[in-house]
Every structure is written in C-alpha cells, then in structure tokens.
C-alpha positions as CSV (number, residue, x, y, z in Angstrom):
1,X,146.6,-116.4,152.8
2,X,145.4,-115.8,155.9
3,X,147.9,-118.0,158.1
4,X,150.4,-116.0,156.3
5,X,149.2,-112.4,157.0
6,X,148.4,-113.7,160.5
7,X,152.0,-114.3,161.1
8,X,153.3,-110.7,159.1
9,X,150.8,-109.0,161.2
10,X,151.9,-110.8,164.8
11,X,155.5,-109.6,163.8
12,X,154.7,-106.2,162.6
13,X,152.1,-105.5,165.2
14,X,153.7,-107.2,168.0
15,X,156.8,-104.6,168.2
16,X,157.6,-102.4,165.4
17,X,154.9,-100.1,164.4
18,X,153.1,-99.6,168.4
19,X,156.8,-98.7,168.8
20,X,157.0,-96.4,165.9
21,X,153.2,-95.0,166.2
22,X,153.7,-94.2,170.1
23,X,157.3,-92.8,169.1
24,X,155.7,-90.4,166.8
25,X,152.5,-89.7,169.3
26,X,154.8,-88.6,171.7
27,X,157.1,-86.8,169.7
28,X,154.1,-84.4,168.4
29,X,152.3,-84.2,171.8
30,X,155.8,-82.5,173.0
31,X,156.8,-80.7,170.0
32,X,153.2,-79.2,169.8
33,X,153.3,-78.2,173.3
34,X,150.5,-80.5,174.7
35,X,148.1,-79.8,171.5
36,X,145.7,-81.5,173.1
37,X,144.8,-79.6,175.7
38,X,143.5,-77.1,172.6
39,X,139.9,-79.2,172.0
40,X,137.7,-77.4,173.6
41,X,138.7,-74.6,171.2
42,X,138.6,-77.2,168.4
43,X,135.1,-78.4,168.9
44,X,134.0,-74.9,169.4
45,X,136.0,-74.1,166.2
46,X,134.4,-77.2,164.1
47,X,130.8,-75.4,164.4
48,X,132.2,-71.5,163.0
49,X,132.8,-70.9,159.3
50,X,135.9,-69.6,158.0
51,X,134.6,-67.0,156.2
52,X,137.8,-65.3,154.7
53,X,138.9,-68.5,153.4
54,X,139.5,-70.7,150.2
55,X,138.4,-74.0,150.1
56,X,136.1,-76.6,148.7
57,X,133.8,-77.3,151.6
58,X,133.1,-76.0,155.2
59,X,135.7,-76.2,158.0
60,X,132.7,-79.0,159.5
61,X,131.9,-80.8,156.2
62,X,135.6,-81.9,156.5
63,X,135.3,-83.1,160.1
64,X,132.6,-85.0,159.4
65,X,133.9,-86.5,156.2
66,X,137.4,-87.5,158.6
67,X,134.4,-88.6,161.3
68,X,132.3,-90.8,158.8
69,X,135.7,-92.3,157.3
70,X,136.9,-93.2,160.7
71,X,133.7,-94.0,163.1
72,X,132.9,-97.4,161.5
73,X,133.1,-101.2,162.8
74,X,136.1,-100.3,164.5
75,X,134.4,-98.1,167.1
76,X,131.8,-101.5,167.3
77,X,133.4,-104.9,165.5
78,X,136.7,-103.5,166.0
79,X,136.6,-102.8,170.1
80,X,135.2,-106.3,170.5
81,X,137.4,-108.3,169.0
82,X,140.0,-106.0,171.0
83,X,138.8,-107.1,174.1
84,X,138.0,-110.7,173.0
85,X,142.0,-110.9,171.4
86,X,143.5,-108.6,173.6
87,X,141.6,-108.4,176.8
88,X,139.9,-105.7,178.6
89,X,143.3,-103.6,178.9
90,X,143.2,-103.5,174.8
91,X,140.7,-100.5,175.3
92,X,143.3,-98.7,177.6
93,X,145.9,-98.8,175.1
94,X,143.3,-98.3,171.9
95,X,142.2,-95.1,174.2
96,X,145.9,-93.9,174.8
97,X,146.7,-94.6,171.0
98,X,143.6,-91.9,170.2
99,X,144.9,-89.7,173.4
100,X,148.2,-89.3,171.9
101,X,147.3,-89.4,168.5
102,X,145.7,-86.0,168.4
103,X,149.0,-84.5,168.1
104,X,150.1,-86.5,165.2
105,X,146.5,-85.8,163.2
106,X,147.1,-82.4,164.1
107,X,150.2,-82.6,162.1
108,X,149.2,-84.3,159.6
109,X,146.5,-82.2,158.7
110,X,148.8,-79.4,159.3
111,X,150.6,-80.6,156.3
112,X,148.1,-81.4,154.0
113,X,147.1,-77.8,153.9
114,X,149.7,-76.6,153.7
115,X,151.4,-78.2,150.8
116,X,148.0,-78.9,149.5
117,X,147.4,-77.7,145.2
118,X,145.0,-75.9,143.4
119,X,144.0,-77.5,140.4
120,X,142.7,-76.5,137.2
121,X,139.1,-76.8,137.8
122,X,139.3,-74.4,140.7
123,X,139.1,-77.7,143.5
124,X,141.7,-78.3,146.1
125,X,143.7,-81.0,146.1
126,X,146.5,-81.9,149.4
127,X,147.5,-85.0,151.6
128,X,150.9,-86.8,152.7
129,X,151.7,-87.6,148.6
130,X,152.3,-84.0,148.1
131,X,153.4,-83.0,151.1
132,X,155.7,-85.9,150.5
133,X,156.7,-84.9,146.8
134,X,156.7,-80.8,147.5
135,X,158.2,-81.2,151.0
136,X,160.6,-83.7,150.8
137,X,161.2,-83.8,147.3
138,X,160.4,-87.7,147.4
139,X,157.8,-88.6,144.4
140,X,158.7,-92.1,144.4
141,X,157.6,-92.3,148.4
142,X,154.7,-90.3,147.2
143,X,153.8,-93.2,145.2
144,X,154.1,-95.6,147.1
145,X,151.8,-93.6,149.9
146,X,149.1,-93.4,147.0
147,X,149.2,-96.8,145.9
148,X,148.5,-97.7,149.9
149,X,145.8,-95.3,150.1
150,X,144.3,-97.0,147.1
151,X,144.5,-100.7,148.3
152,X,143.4,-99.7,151.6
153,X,140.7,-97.3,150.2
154,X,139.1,-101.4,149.5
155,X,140.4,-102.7,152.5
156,X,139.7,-100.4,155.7
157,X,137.3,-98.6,153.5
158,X,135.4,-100.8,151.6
159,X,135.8,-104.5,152.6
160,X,135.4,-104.5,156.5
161,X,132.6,-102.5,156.4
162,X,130.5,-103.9,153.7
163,X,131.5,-107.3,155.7
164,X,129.9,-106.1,158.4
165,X,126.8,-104.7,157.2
166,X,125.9,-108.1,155.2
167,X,126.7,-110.0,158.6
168,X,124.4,-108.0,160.4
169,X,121.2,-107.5,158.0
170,X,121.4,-111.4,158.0
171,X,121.9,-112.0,161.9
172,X,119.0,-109.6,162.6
173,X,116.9,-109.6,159.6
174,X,118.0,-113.1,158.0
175,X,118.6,-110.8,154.2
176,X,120.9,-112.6,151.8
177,X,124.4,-111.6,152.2
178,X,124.7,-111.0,148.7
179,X,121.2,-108.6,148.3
180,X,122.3,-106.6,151.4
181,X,126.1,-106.3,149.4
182,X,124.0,-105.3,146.1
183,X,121.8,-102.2,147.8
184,X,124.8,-101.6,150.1
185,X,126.9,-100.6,146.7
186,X,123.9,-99.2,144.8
187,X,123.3,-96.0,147.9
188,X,126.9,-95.7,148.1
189,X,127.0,-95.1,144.5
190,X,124.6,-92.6,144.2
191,X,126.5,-90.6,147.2
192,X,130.2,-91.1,145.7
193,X,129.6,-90.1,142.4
194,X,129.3,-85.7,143.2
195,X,132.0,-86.2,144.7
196,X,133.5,-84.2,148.1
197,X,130.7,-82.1,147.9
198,X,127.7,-84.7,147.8
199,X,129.9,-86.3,150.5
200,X,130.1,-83.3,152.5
201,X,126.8,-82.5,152.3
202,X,125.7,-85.9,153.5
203,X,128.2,-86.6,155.8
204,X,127.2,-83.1,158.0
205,X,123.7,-84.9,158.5
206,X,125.0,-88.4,158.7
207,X,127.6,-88.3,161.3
208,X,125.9,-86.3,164.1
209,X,122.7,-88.1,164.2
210,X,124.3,-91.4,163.8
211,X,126.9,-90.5,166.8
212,X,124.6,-89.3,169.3
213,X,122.3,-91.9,168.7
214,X,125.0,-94.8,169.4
215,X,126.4,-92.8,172.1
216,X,123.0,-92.0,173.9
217,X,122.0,-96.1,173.7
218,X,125.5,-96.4,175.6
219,X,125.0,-93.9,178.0
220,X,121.5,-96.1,179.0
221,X,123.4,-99.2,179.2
222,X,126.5,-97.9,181.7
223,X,123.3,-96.2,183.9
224,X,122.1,-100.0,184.1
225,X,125.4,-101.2,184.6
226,X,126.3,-98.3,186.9
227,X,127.7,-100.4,190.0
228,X,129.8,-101.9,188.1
229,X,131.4,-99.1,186.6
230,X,134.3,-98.5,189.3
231,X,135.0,-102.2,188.8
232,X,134.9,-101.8,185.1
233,X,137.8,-99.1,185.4
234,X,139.9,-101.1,187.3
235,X,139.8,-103.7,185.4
236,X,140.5,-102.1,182.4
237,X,143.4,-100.5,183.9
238,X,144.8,-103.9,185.6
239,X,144.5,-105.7,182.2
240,X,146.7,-103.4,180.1
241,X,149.3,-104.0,182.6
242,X,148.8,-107.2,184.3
243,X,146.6,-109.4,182.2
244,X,147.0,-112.8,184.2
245,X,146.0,-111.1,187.1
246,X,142.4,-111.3,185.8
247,X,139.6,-112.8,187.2
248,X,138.2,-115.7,185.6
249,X,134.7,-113.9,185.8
250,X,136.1,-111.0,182.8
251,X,137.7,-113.2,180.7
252,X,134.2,-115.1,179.4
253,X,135.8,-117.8,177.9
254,X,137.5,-115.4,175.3
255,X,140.1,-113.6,176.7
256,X,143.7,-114.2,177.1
257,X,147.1,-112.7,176.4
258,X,149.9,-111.0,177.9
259,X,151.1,-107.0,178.1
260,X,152.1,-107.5,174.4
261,X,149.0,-108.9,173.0
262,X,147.0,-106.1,174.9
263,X,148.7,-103.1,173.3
264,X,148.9,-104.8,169.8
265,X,145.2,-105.5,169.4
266,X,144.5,-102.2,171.3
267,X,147.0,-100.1,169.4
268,X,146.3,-102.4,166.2
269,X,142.4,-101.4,166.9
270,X,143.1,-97.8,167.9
271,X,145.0,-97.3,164.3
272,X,142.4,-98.9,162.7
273,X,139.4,-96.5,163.9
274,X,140.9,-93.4,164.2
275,X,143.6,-93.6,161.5
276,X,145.7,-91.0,163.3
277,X,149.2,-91.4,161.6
278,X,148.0,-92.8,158.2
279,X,147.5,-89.6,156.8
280,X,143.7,-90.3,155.3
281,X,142.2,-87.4,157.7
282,X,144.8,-84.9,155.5
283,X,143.3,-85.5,152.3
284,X,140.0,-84.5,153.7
285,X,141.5,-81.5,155.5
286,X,143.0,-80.3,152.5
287,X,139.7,-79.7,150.7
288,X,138.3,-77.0,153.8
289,X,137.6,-73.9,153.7
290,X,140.2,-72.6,156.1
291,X,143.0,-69.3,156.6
292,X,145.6,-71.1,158.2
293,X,146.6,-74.7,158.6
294,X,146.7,-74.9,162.1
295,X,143.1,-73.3,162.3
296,X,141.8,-76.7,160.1
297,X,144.5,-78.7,161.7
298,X,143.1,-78.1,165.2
299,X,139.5,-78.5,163.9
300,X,140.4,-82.4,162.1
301,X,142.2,-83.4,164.9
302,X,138.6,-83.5,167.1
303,X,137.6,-86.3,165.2
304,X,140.5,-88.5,167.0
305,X,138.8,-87.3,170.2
306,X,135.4,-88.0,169.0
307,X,135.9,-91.5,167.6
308,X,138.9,-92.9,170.2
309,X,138.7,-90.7,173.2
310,X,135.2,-90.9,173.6
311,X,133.2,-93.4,171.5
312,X,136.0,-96.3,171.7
313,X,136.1,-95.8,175.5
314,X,132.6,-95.8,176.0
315,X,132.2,-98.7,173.6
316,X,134.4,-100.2,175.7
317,X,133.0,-99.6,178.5
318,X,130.0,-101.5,178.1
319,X,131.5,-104.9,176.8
320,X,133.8,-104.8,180.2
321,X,130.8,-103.9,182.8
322,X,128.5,-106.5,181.0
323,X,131.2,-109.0,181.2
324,X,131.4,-108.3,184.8
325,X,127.8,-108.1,185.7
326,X,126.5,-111.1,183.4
327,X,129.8,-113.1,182.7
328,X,127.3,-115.7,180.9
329,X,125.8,-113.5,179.0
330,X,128.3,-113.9,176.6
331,X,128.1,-117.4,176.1
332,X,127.2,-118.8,172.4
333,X,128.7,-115.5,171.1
334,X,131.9,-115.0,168.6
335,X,135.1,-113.4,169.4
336,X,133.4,-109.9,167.0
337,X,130.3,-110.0,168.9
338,X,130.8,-109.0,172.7
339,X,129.3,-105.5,172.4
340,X,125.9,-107.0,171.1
341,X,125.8,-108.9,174.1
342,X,126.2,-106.1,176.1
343,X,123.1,-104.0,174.4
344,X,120.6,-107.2,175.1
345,X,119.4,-105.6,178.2
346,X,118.3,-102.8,177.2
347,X,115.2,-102.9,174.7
348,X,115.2,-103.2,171.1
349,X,119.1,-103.5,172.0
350,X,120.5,-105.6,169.3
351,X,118.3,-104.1,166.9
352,X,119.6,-100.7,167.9
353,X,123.3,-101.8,167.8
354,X,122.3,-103.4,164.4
355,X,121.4,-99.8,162.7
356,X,124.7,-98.0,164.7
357,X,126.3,-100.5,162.9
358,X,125.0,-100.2,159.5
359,X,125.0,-96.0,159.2
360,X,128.4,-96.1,161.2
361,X,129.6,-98.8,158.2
362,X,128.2,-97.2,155.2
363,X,129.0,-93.4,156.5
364,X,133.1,-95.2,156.5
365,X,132.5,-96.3,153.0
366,X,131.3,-92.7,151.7
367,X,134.3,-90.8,153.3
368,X,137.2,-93.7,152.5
369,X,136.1,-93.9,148.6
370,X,136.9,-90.0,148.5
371,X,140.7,-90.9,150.1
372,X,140.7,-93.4,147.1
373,X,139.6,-91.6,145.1
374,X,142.7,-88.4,145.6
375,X,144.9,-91.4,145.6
376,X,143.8,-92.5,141.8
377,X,143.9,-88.5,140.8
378,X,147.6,-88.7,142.4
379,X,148.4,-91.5,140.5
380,X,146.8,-91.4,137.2
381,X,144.7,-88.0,137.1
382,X,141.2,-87.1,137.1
383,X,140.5,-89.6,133.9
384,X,140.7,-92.8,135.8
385,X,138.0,-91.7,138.9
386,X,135.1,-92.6,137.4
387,X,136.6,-96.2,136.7
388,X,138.1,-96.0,140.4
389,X,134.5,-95.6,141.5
390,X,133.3,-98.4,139.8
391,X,135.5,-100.9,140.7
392,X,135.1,-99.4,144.6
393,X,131.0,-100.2,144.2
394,X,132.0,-103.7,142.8
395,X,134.4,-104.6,145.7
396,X,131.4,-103.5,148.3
397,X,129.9,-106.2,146.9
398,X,133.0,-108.5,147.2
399,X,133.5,-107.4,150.5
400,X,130.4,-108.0,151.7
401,X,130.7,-112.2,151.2
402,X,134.4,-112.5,151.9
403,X,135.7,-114.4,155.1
404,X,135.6,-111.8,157.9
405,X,139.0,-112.8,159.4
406,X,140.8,-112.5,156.4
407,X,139.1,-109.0,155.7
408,X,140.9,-108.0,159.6
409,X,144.4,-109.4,159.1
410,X,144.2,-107.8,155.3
411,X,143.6,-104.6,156.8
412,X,146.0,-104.1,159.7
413,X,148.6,-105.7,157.0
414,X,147.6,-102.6,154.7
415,X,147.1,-99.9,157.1
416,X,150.7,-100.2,158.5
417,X,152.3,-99.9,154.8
418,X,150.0,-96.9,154.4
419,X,151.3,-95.3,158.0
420,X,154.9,-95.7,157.5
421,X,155.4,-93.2,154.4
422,X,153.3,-90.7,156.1
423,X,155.1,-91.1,159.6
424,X,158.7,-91.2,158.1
425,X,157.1,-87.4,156.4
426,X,155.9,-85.9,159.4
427,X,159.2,-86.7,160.6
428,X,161.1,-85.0,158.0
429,X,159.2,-82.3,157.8
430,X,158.7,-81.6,161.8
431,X,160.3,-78.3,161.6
432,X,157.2,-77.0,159.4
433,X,154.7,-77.7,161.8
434,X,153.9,-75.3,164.2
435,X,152.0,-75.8,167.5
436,X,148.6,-73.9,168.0
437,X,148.9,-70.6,169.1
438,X,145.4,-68.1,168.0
C-alpha cells in the first residue's frame, strides 16, 4: 500500500494539483484585488464581536477552531520532512502556497456563509457541499466533497496527529504508544462530544497560548542563531530555484531533489497545514456569528497567515540556520525530526518542542472531528454523529500505532481528492465572490 500511494502521490503532486492549487491562488489574489493586503484589518477584526449577527459561535471561536484544525504536525513534523524531502527551498514554496492561499480561503469561506443553512434546532450549518449543491446545483459532487471530508477527517485529522503524539510521549517520556493513543482518545472525547460550542470554547484558550508559546521558543532560537540568519534566507531562496547549487554543509546528509521535488513537498506541505483550497476552514466559518460573508471571510482567512505565513516560515527558519551553523547536529536523526535538532540548544529544548507538539496535535484533532462530523450530518443527518464520534475516538487510537510514512502518503493522497471538488466550486461560482471592500 504504501509503494503504491507513493507513486499516485509522485504523479499527482509532482504536476497537477501545485499547478491547479497555484492556478486557483492566483486567480483569487487578482480577482479579489490583492485581498491580502486586508490582514491587518482581519486580525484586528478577529478580536471584535459581531454583535448584530446570527450565528453559533463568536467571529474568534471560529478562527481558532480553523487555527487548531490547521496548526498541527504540519507546522512541526510536516516542515521537516519538507526540508529533509524537498530541501530548504520547500519552505519558500510551502510559505508562497500560504501567501497566495489567503485569497482562496477568503473565498472559500466567503461561500460557506453564504450558502450556508439554518437547521431545525436553531444551529448553522454551511461548507463547499452546500455551496456545491445550492450553487451549482451539483448534489452528486456534493457527495463526493463530503465523503472526502470524512475519510480525511481520520486521515489529516485524526491519524497524523495521534501518530505523532504517541511518537513523541515515547521518544521523550519512553510511555507506551498504545497508553499515550488510549488518554489521547479519552480528552478528545470528552471535548468532541458538546460539540462546536465545547470546541469553541476550548479552542479560544487553546490556540493562543499554545501559538505564542511555540512561536516565543523560536524567536529564542533564531536570536542564537542570529548570524546566520542572512545566510539562512539566501539559502532558502537559492534552494527553491537552484537546489544543486547547494552547499554540502545544508544538505546534512538528508537533502536532495530538484526545482520539482522542492515545490511538491513544499506545496504538498503547505496544503497540508494550512488547508487553504480544501474547503475545511468554510465549515467552521459557517457556524460564526457574522453580518456579512466577507466580514467572517476576511477574519478566517488570518489563520492562513497565522499558521503558513508566519509559523511555517519561522519553523522553517530554524531547521535551515541550525543546519547551517551545526551541520552535525543533525546526525543520528530521521528525515521527521530536523526541527528537534534545531531546539537542543536552547534549554529544556526538546522537551519544549515535545509539548508544542502534543497541544499543537491534539488542538488539530478537536477542530478536524467537527469537519467530520458536518460531513456525516451532510451525508446521513444528525442520527449518525454520535456513531461518527466514536469511531473518530477509536481511529485516534489506530492512528497512534500505525506506520508514520504510510499515515503521510495516505494523507496527501486524500487531501487532494478533498481539494478538487472544492476548487472546481470556487471556480464555478467566482462571480459570487466579492472582494473586501468595508
């Protein structure tokens, strides 16, 4: 199985979809008149209430449920095996990926409140399946959208990151893999079953504290590493164009490739953490409090800055300036694990990276079991949550002893199934998204 996903994944990741995602980035970013340049009025607007608006949760609550869904292992386990796969000029291309992305979350989003429903029980309910089935008419692509939400609500959502916290409880604690999986799927458990608002509610405590802790311990190691940090840039940059132009001092014994291989495993990794394009963040948008779609469209497109723009970068950052400074430092250590080499010199450093990890992985399983779990309502109505839940706690568990590598492939396999629905309706439906203009 995983030779064979291996080789879909070289093939669909090596031209097709970075073609097709960076198609669509770009498309947005010019029909939305340089959206971007809007985030400082998006941050700002992340922090103020709606007040005149209906909704299910706050404006912020869904941020930080699109934040805790998407800052996971990618931002850690994800940017490292970028750099060990693709080479230092991955993190170029996985930071160009969330640059341009913005403009196609902001779409997204866009969409999925505005074709979002109102259901019975008073709750909100929205995302690409109905844009797709009330936009475009298309139920059967609607399906087919769900039913890759679902599988990759236990893939991107579930597997990797319970694979990750069981691999580093054991590495730093030495805990059984399959006692970590077991309290792993018991907290999550307790969190998953109120539902968007018990999310919500831990999520806006969660995902700040957890961010600026992981981004303050960075910020310490690039002041250490600071005269290297010119050099770090520039090699970076050289690397996402002219990989075999690299030094033998970056490339650790790990790195090799070509311009290809660099933007796959960047743009592959870029996808991956900031999920701009698969539609996920437009479930969680659809549930805010908000009086116009492009006021909570704005607002969920700062998490693609957060978690790509800034935290992948920085993330990045590090691995290349340690790699420079100590090019053994690396030595003895697997392709996943180049940023824990990088936090060694500062104290406590692994152990710090170690709990990043951990909240960063379990916050991702809390927000991605609530995209399953609008998915499952989609497909077979509010009856079947409760089982949907269950089977998500067991397959933490699964996750959390399966074969990290096959866990990877599986998921860049799925999240490209997931994206294509959702890009082909953003592209249908163009004409109803308008730029930001308050």
């Amino acid at each position: 199985m995983l030779s064979i996903l291996s080789s879909l994944n070289r093939f669909i990741w090596g031209i097709p979809m970075p073609a097709l995602l960076f198609g669509v980035h770009i498309y947005f970013t010019i029909h939305l008149k340089g959206v971007q340049k809007h985030i400082g009025k998006a941050v700002s607007l992340s922090v103020k209430p709606d007040t005149a608006a209906e909704g299910d949760i706050s404006g912020f609550a869904a941020l930080t449920a699109t934040l805790a869904a998407t800052i996971g292992t990618g931002n850690i386990v994800g940017i490292s095996t970028a750099v060990a796969l693709g080479g230092p000029g991955a993190i170029f291309w996985c930071w160009l990926t969330g640059l341009l992305g913005m403009a196609t979350s902001y779409a997204e989003c866009f969409l999925g409140v505005l074709y979002r429903r109102k259901t019975n029980d008073g709750t909100y309910i929205g995302g690409p399946m109905y844009a797709i089935e009330y936009g475009m008419g298309k139920k059967w692509l609607a399906v087919l959208f769900s039913f890759f939400t679902l599988v990759a609500s236990y893939g991107v959502g579930c597997s990797t990151q319970a694979r990750a916290v069981t691999e580093t409880a054991k590495t730093l604690w030495g805990f059984p893999e399959y006692l970590v999986g077991i309290v792993i799927a018991i907290i999550v458990g307790l969190v998953i079953v109120g539902g968007i608002q018990s999310i919500g509610k831990i999520c806006t405590k969660l995902v700040p504290t957890m961010g600026f802790f992981y981004l303050f311990a960075c910020i310490v190691i690039l002041i250490i590493n600071r005269d290297y940090l010119a050099a770090g840039l520039n090699t970076i940059l050289r690397s996402a164009f002219l990989p075999s132009k690299l030094p033998a001092a970056v490339t650790g014994g790990f790195i090799g490739g070509s311009l290809k291989i660099a933007a796959r495993y960047g743009i592959a990794r870029g996808l991956f953490t900031n999920e701009a394009g698969l539609g996920s963040a437009a479930i969680a948008a659809a549930g805010a409090k908000t009086s116009h779609p492009s006021r909570q469209a704005l607002v969920s497109m700062s998490a693609t800055f957060w978690d790509t723009v800034i935290m992948c970068a920085i993330t990045g950052l590090v691995i290349v300036t340690n790699l420079l400074k100590n090019p053994s430092s690396v030595e003895g250590y697997s392709f996943a694990e180049l940023t824990t080499a990088a936090f060694l010199p500062i104290p406590f450093g692994r152990t710090i990276l170690g709990i990043s990890l951990i909240a960063f992985a379990i916050a991702t399983l809390i927000g991605w079991s609530y995209f399953g779990e609008k998915a499952v309502e989609y497909l077979f109505g509010k009856s079947c949550i409760n089982t949907y839940r269950l089977c998500y706690i067991i397959m933490i568990f699964v996750g959390s002893v399966m074969s990290l590598k096959l866990v990877w492939e599986l998921t860049d396999f799925v999240n490209a199934f997931m994206a294509i629905p959702n890009l082909i309706c953003l592209l249908v439906l163009r004409k109803k998204i308008i730029p930001y203009n308050h």
